[in-house]
The first five atom37 places (N, CA, C, CB, O) and aatype in JSON, in Angstrom:
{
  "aatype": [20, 20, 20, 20, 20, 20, 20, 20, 20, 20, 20, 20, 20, 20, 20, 20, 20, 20],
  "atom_mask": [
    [1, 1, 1, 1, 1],
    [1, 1, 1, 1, 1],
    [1, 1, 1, 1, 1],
    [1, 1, 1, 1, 1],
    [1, 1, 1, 1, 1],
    [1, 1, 1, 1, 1],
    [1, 1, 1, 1, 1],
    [1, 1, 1, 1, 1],
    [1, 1, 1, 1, 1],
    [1, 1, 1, 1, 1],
    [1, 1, 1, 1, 1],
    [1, 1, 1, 1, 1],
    [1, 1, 1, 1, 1],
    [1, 1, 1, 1, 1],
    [1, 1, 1, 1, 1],
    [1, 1, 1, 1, 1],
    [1, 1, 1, 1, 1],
    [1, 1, 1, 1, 1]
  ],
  "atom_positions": [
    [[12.95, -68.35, -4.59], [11.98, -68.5, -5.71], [11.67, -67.14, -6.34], [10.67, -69.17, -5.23], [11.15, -66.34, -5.57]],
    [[11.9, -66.71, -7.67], [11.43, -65.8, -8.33], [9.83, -65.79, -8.23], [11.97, -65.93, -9.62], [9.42, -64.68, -8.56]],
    [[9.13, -66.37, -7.99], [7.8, -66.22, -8.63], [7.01, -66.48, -7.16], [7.43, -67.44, -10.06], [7.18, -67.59, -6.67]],
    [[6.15, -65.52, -6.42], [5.99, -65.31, -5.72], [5.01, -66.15, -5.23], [6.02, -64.39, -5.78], [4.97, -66.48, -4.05]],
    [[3.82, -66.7, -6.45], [2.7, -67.46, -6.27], [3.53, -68.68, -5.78], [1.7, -67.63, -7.6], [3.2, -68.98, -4.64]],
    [[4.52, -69.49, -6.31], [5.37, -70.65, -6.01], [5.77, -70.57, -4.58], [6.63, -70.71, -6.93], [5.65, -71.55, -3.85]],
    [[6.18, -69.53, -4.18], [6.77, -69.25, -2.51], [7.04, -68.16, -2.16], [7.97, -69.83, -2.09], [8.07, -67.5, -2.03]],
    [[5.41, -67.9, -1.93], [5.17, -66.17, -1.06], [6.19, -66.15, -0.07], [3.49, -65.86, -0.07], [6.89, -65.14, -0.07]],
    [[6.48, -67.15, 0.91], [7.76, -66.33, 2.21], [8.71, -66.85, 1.48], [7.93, -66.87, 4.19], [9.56, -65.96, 1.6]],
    [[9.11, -67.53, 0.92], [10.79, -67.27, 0.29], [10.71, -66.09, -0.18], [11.43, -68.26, -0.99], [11.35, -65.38, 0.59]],
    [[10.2, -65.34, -1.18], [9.72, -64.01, -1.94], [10.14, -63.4, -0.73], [8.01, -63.73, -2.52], [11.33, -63.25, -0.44]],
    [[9.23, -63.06, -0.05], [9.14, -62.15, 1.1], [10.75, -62.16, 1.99], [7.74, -62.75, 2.14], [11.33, -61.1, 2.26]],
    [[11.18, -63.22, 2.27], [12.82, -63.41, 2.69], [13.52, -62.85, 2.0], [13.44, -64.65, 2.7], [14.27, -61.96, 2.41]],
    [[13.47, -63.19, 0.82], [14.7, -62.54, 0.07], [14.85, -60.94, 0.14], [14.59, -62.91, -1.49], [15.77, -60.14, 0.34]],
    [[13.44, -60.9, -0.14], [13.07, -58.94, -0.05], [13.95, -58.37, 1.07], [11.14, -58.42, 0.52], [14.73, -57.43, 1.0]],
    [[13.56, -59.39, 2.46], [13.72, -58.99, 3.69], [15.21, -58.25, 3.62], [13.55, -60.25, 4.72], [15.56, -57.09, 3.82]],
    [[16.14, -59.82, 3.11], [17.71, -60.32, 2.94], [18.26, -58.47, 2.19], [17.89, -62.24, 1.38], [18.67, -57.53, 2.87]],
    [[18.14, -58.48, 1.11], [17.75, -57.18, 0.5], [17.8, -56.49, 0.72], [17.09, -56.84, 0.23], [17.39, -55.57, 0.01]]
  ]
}
């Protein structure tokens, strides 16, 4: 998810992934 309010830990995963 681009939009962080929608899905703070997907957000945060991807960062992780990254």
């Amino acid at each position: 998810s681009s939009v962080p309010s929608a899905g703070d830990s997907e957000h945060k995963l991807s960062k992780a992934i990254k």
